[in-house]
PDB file of N, CA, C, O and CB in Angstrom:
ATOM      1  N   UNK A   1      -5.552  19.111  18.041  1.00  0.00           N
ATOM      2  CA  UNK A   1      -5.073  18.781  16.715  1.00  0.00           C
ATOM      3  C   UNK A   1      -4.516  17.365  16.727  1.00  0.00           C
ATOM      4  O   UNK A   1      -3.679  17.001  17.553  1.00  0.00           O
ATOM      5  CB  UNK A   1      -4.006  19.794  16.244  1.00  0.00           C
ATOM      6  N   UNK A   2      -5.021  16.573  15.764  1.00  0.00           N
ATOM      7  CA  UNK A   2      -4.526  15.133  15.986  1.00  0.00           C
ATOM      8  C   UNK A   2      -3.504  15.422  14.385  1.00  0.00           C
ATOM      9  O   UNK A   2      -3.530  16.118  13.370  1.00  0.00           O
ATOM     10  CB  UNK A   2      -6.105  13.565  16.037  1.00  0.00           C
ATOM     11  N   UNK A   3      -2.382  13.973  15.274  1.00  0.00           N
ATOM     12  CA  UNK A   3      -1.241  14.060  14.326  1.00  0.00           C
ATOM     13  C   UNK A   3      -1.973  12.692  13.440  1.00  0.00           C
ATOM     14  O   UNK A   3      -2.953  12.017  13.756  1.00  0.00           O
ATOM     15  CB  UNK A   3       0.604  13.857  15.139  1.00  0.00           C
ATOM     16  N   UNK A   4      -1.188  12.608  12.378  1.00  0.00           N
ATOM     17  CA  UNK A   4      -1.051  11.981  11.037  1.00  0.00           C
ATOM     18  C   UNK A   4      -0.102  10.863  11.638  1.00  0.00           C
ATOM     19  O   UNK A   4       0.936  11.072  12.265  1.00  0.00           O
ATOM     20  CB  UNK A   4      -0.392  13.020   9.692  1.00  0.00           C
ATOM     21  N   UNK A   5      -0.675   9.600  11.316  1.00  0.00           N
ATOM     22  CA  UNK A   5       0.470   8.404  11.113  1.00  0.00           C
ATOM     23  C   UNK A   5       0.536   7.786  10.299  1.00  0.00           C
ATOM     24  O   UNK A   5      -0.394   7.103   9.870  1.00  0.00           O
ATOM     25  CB  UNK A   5       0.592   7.524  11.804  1.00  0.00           C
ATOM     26  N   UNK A   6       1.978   7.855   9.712  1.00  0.00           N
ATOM     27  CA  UNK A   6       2.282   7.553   8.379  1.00  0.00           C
ATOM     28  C   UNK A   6       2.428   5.625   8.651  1.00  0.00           C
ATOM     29  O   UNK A   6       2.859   5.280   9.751  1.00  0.00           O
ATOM     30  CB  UNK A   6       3.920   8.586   7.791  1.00  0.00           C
ATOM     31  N   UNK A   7       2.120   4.706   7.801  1.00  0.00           N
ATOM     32  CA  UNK A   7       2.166   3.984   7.932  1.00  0.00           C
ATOM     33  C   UNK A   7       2.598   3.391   6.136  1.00  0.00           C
ATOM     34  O   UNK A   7       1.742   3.145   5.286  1.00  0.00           O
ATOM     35  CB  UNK A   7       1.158   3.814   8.811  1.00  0.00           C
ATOM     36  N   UNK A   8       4.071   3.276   5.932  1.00  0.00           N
ATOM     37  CA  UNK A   8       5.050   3.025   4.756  1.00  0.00           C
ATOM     38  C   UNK A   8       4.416   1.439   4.293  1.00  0.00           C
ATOM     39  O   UNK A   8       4.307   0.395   4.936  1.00  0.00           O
ATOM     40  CB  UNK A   8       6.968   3.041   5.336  1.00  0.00           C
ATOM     41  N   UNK A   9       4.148   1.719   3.208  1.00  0.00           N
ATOM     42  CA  UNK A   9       3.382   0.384   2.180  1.00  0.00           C
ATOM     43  C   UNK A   9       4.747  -0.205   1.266  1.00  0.00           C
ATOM     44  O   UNK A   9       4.728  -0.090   0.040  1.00  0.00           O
ATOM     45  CB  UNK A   9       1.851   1.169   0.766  1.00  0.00           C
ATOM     46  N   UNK A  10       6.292  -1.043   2.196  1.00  0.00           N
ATOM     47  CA  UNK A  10       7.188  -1.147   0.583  1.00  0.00           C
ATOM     48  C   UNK A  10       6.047  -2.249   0.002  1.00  0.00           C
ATOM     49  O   UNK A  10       4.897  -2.431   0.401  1.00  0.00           O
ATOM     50  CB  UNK A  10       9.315  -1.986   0.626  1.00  0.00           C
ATOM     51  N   UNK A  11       7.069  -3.173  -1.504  1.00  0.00           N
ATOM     52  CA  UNK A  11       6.485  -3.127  -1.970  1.00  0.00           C
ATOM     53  C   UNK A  11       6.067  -4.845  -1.311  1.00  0.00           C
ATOM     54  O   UNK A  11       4.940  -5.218  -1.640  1.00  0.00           O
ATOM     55  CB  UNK A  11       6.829  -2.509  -3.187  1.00  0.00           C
ATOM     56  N   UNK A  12       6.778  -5.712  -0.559  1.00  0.00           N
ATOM     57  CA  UNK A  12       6.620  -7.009   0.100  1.00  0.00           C
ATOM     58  C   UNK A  12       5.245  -6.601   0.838  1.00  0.00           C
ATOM     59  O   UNK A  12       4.467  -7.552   0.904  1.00  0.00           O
ATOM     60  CB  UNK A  12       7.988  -7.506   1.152  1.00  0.00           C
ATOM     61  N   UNK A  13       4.916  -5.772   1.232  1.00  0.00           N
ATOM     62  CA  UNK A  13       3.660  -5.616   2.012  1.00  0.00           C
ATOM     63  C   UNK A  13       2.117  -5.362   0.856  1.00  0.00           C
ATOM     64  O   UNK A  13       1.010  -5.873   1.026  1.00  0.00           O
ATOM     65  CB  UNK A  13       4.002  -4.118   3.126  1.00  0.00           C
ATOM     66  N   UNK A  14       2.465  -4.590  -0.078  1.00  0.00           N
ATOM     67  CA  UNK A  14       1.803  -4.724  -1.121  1.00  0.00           C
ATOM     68  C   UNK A  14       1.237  -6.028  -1.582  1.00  0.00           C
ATOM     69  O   UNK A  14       0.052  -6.357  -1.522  1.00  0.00           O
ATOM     70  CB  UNK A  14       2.489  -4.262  -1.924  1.00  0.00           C
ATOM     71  N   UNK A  15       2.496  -6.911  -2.172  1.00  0.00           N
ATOM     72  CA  UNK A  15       2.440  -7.752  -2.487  1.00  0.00           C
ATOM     73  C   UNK A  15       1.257  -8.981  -1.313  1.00  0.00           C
ATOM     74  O   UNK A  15       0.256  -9.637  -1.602  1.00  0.00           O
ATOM     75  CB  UNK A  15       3.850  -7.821  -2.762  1.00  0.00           C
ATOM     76  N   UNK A  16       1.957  -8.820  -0.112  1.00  0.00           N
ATOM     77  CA  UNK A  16       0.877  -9.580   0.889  1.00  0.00           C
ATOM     78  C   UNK A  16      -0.610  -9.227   0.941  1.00  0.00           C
ATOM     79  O   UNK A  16      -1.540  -9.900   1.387  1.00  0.00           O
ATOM     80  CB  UNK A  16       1.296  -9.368   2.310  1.00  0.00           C
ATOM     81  N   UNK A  17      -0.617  -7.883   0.322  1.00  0.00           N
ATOM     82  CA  UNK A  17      -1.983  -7.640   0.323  1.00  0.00           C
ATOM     83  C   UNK A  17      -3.095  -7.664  -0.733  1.00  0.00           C
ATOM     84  O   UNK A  17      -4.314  -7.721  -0.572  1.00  0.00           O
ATOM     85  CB  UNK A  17      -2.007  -6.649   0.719  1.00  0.00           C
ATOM     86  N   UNK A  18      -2.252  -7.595  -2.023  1.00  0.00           N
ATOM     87  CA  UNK A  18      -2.599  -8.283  -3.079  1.00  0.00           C
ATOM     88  C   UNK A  18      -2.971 -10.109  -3.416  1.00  0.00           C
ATOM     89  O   UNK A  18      -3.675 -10.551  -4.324  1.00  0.00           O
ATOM     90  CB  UNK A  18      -1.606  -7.847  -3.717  1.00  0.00           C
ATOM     91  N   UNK A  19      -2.314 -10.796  -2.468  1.00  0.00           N
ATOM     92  CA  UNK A  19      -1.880 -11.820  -2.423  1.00  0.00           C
ATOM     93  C   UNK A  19      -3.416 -12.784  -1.464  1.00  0.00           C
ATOM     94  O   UNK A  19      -3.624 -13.994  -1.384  1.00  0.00           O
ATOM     95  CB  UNK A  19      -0.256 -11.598  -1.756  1.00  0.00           C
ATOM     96  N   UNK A  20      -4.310 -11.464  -0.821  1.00  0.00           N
ATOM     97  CA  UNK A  20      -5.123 -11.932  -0.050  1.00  0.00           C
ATOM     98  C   UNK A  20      -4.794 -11.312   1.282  1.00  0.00           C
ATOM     99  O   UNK A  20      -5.801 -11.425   1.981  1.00  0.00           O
ATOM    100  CB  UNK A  20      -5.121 -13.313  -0.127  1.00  0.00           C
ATOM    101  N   UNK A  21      -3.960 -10.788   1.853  1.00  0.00           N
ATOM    102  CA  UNK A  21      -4.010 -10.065   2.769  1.00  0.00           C
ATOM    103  C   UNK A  21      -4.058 -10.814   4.050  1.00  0.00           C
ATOM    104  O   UNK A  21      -5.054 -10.620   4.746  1.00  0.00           O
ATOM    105  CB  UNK A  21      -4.953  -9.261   2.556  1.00  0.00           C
ATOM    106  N   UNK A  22      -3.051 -11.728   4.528  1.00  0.00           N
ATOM    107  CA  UNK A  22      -3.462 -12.669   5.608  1.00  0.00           C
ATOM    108  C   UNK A  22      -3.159 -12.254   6.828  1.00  0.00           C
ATOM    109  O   UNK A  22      -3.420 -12.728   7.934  1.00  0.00           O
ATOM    110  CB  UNK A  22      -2.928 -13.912   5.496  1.00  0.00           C
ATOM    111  N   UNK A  23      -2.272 -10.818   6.323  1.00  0.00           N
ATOM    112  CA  UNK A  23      -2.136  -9.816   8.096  1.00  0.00           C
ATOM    113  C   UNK A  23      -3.463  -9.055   8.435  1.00  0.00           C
ATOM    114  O   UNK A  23      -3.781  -8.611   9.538  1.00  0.00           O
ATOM    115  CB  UNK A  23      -0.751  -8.260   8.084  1.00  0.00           C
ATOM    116  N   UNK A  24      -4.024  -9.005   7.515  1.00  0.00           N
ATOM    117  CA  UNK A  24      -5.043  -8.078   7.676  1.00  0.00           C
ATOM    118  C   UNK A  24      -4.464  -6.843   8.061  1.00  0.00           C
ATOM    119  O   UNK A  24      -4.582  -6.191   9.099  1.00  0.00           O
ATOM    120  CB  UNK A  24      -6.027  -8.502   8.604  1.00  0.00           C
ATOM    121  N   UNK A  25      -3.370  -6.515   6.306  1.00  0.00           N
ATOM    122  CA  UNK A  25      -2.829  -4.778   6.790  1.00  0.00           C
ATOM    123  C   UNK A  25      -3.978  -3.959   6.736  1.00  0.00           C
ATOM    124  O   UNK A  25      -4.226  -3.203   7.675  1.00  0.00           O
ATOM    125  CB  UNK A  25      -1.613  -3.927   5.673  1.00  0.00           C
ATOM    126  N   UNK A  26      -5.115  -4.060   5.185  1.00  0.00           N
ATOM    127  CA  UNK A  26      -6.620  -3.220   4.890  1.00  0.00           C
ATOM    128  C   UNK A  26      -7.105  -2.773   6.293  1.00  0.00           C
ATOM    129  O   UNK A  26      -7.072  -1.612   6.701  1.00  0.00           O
ATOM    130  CB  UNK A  26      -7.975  -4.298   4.118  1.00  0.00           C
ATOM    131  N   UNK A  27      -7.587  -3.917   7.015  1.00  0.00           N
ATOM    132  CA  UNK A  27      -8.218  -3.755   8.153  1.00  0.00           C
ATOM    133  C   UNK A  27      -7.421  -2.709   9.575  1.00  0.00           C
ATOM    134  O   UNK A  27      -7.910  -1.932  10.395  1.00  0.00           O
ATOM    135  CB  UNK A  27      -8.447  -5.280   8.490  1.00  0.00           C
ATOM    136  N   UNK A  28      -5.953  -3.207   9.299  1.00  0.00           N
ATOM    137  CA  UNK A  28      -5.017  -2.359  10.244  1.00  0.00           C
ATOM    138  C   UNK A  28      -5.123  -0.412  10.101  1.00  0.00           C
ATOM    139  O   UNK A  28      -5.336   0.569  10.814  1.00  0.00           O
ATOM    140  CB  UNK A  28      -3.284  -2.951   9.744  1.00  0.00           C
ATOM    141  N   UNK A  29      -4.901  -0.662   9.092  1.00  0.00           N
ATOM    142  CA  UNK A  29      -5.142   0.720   8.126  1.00  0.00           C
ATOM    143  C   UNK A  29      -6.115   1.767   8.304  1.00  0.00           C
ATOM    144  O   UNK A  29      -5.998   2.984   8.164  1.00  0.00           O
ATOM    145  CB  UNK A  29      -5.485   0.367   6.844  1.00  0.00           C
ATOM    146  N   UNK A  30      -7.367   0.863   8.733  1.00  0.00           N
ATOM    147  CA  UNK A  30      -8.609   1.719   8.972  1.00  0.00           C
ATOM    148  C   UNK A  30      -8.705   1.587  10.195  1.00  0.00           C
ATOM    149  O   UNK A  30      -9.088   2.591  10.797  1.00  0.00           O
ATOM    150  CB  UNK A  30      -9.890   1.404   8.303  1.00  0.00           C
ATOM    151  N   UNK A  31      -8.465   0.593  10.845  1.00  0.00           N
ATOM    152  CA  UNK A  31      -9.209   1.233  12.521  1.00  0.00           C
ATOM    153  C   UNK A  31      -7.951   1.243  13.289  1.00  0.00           C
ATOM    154  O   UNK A  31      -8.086   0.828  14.440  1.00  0.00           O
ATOM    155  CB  UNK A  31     -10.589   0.030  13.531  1.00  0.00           C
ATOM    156  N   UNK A  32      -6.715   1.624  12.937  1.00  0.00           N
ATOM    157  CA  UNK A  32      -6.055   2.536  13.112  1.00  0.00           C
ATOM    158  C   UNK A  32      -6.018   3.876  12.915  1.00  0.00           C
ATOM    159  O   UNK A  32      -5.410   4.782  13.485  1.00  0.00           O
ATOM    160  CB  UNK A  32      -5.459   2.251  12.821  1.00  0.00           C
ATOM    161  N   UNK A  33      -6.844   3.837  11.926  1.00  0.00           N
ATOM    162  CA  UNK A  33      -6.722   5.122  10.898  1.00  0.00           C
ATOM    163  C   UNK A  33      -5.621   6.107  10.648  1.00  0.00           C
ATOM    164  O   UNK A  33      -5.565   7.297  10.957  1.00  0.00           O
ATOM    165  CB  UNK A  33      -7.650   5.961  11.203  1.00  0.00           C
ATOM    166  N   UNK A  34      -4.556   5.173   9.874  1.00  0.00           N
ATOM    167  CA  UNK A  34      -2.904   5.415   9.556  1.00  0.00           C
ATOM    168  C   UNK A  34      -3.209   5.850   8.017  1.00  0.00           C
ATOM    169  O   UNK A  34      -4.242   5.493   7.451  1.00  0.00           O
ATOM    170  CB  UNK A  34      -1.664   3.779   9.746  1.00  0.00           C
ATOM    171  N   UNK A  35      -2.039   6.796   7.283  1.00  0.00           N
ATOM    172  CA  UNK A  35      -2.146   7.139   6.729  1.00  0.00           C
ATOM    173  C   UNK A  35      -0.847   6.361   5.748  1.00  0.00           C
ATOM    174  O   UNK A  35       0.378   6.474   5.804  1.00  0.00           O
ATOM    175  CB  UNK A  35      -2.461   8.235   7.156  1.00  0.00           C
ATOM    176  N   UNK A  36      -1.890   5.422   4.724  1.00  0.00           N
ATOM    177  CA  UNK A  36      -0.658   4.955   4.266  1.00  0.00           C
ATOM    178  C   UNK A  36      -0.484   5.656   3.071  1.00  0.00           C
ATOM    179  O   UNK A  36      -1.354   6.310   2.495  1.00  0.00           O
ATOM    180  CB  UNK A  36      -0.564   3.500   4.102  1.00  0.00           C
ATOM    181  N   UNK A  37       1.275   5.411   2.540  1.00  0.00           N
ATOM    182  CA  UNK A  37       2.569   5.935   1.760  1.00  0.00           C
ATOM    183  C   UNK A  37       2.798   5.123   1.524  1.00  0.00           C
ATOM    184  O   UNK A  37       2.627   4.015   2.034  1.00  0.00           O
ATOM    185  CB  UNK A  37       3.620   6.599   2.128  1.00  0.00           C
ATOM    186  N   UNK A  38       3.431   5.593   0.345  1.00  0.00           N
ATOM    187  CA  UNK A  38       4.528   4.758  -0.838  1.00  0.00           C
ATOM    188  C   UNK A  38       5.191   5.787  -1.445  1.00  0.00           C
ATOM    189  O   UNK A  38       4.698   6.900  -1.627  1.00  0.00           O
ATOM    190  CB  UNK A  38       3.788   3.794  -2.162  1.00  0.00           C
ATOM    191  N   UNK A  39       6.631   5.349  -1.864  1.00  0.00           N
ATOM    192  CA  UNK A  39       8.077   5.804  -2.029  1.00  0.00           C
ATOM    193  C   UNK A  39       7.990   5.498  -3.765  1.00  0.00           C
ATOM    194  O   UNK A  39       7.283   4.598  -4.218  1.00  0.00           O
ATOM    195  CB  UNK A  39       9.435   4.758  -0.949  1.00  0.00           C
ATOM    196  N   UNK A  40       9.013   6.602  -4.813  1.00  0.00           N
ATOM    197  CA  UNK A  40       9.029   6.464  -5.931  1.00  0.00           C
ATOM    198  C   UNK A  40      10.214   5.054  -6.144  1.00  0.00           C
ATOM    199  O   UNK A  40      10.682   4.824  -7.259  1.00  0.00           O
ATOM    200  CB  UNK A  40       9.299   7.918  -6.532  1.00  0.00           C
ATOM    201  N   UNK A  41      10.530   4.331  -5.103  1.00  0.00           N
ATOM    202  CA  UNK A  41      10.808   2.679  -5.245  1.00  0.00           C
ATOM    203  C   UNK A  41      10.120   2.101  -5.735  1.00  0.00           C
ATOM    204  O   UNK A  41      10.278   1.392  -6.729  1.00  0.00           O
ATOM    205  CB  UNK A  41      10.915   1.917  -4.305  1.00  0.00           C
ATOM    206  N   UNK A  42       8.786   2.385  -4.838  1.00  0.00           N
ATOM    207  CA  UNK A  42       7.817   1.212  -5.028  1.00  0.00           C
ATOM    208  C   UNK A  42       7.032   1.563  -6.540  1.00  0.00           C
ATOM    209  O   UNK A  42       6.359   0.662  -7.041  1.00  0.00           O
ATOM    210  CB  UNK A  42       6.618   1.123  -3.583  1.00  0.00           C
ATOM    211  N   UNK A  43       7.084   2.199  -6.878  1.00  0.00           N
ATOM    212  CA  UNK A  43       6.703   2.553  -8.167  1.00  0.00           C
ATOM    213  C   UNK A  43       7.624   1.657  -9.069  1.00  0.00           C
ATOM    214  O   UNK A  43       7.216   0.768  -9.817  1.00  0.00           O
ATOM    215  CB  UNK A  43       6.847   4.130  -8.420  1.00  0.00           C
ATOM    216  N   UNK A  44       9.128   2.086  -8.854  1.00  0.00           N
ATOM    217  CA  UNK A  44       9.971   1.082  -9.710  1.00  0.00           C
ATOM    218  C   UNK A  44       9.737  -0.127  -9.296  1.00  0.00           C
ATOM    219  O   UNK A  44       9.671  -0.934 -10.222  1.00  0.00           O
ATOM    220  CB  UNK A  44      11.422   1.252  -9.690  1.00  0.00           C
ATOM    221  N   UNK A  45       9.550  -0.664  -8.002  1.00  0.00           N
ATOM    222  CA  UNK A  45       9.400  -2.032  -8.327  1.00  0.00           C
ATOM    223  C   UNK A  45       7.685  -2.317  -8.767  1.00  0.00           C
ATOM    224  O   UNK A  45       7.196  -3.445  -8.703  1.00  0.00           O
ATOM    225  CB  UNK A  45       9.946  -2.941  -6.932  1.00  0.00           C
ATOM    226  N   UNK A  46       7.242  -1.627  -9.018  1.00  0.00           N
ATOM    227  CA  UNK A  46       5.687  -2.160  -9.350  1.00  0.00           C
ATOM    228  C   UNK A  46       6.036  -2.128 -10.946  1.00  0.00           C
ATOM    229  O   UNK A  46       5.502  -3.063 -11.542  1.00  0.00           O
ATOM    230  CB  UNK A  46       4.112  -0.966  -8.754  1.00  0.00           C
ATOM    231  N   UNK A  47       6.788  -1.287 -11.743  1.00  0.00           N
ATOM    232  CA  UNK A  47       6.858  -1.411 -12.750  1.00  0.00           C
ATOM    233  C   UNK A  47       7.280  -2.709 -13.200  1.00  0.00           C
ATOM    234  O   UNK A  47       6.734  -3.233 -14.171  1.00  0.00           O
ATOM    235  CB  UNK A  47       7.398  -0.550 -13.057  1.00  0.00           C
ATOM    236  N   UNK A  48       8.229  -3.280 -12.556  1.00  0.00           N
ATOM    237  CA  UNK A  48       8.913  -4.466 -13.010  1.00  0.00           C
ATOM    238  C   UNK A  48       8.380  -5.589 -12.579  1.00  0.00           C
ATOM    239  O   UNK A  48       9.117  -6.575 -12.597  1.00  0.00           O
ATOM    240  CB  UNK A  48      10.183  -4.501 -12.684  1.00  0.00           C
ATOM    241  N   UNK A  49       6.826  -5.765 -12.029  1.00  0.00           N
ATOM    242  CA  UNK A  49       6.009  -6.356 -12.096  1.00  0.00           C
ATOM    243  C   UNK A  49       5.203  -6.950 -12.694  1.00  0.00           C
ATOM    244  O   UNK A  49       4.019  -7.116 -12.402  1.00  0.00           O
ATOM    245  CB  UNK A  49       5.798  -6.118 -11.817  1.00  0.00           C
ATOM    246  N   UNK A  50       5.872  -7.380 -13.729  1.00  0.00           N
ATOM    247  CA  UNK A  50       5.449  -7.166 -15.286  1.00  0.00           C
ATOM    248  C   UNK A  50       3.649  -8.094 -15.077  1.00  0.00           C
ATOM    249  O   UNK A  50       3.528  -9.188 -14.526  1.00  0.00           O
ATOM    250  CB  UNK A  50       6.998  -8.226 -16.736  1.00  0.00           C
ATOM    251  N   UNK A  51       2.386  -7.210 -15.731  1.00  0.00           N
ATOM    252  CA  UNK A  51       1.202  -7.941 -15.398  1.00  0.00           C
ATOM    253  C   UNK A  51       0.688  -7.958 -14.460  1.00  0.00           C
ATOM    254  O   UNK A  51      -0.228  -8.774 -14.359  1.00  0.00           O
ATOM    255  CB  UNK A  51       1.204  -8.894 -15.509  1.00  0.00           C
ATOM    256  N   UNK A  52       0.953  -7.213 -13.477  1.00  0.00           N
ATOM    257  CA  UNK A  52       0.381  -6.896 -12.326  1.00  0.00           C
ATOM    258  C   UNK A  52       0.369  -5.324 -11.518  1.00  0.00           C
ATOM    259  O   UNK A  52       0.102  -4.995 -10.362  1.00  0.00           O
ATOM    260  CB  UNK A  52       0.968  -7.828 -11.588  1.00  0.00           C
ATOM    261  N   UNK A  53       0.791  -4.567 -12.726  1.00  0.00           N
ATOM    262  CA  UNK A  53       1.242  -3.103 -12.695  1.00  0.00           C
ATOM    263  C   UNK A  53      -0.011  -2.682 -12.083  1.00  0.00           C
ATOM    264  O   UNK A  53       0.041  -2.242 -10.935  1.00  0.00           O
ATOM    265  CB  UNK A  53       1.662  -2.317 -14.186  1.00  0.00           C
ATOM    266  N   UNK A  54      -1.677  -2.786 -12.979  1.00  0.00           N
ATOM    267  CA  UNK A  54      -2.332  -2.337 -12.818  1.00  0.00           C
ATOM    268  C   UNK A  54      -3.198  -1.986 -11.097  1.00  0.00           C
ATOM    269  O   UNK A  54      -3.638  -0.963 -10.572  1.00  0.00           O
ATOM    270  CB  UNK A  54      -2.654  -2.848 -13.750  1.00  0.00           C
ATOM    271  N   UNK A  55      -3.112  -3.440 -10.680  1.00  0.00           N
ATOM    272  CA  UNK A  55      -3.480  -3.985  -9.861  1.00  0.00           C
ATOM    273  C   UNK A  55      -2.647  -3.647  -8.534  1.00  0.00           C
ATOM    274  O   UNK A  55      -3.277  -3.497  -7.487  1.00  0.00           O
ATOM    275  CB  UNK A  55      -3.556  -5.161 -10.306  1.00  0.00           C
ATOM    276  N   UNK A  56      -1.390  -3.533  -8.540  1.00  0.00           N
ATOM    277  CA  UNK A  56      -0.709  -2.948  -7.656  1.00  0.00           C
ATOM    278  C   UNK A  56      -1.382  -1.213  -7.353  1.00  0.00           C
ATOM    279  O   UNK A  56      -1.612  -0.645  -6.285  1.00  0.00           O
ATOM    280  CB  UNK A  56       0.831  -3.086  -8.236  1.00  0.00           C
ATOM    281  N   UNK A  57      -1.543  -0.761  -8.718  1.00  0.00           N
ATOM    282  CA  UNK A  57      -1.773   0.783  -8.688  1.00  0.00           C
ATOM    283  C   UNK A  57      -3.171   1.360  -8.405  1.00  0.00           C
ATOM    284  O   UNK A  57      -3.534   2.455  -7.975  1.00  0.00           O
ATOM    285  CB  UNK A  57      -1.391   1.335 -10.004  1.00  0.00           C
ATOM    286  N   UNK A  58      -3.975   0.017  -8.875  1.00  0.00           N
ATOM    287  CA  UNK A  58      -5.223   0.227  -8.095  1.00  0.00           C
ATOM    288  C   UNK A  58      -5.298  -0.203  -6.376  1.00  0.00           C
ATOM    289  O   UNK A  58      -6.247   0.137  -5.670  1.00  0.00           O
ATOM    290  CB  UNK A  58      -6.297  -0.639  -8.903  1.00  0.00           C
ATOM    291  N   UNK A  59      -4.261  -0.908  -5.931  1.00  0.00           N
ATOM    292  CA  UNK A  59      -4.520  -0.899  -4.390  1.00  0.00           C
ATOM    293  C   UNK A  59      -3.736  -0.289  -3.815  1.00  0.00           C
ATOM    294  O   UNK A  59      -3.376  -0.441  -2.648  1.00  0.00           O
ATOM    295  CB  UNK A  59      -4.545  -2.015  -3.730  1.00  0.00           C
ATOM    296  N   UNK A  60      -3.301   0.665  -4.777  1.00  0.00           N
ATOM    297  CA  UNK A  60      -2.504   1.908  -3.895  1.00  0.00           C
ATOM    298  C   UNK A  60      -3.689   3.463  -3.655  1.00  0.00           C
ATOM    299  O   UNK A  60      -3.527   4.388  -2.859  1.00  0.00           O
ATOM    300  CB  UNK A  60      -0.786   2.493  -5.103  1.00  0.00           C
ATOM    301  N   UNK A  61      -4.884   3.256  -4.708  1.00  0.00           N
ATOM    302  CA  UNK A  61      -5.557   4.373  -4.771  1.00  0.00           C
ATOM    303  C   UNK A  61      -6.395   3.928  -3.786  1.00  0.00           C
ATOM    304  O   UNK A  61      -6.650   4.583  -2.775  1.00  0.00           O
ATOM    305  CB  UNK A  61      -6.110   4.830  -6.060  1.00  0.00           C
ATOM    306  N   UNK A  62      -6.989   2.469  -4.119  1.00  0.00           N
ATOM    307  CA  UNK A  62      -7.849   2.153  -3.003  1.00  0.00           C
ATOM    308  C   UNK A  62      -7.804   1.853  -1.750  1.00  0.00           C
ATOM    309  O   UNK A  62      -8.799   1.542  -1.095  1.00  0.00           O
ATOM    310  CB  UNK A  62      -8.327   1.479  -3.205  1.00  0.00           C
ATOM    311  N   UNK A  63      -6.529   1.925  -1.265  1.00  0.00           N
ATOM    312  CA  UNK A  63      -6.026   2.396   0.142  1.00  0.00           C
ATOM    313  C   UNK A  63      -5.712   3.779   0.096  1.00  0.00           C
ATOM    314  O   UNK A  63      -5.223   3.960   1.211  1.00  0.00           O
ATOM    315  CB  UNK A  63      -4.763   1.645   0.646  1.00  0.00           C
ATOM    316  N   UNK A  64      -5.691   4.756  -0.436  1.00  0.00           N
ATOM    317  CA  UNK A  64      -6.013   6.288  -0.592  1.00  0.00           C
ATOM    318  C   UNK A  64      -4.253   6.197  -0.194  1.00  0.00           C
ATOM    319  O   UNK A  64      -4.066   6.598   0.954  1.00  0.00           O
ATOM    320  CB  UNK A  64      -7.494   7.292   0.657  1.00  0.00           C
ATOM    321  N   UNK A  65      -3.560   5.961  -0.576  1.00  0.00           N
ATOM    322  CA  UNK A  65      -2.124   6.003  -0.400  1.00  0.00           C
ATOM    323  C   UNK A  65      -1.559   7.316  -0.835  1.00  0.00           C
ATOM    324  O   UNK A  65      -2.199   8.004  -1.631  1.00  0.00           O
ATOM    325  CB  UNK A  65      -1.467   4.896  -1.149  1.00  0.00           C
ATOM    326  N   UNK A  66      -0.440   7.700  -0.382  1.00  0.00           N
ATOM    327  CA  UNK A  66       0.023   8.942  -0.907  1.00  0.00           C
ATOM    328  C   UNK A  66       1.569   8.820  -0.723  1.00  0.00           C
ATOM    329  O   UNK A  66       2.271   8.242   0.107  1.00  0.00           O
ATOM    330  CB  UNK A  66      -0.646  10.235  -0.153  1.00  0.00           C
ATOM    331  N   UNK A  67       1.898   9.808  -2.130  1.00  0.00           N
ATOM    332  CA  UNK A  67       3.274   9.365  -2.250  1.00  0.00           C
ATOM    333  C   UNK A  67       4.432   9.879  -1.525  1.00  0.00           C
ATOM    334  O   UNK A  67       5.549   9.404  -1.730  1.00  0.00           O
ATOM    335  CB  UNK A  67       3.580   9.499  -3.420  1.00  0.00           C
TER     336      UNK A  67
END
């Protein structure tokens, strides 16, 4: 049985990855194969993102993120 590794998305890491991604977290993500999360924070701070709500919330699905 293999364990689950949670790998926590706040929202400064978001932001880097939205931003172009120059850690290459996307890439970390998968051939790690970590299971990334996000906290009902990061929700508040994505809200107050004013114009970039969407876009935050689409690279939370498209990293299959879970809350």
């Amino acid at each position: 049985m293999s364990e689950e590794i949670l790998a926590y998305l706040d929202h400064n890491i978001l932001d880097s990855i939205r931003k172009g991604d120059p850690h290459k977290v996307k890439l970390l993500i998968k051939e790690l194969n970590l299971t990334p999360i996000y906290s009902y924070e990061n929700l508040k701070e994505i809200k107050r993102s004013v114009g970039s709500e969407d876009i935050f919330l689409n690279l939370l699905k498209e990293l299959k993120a879970k809350l």
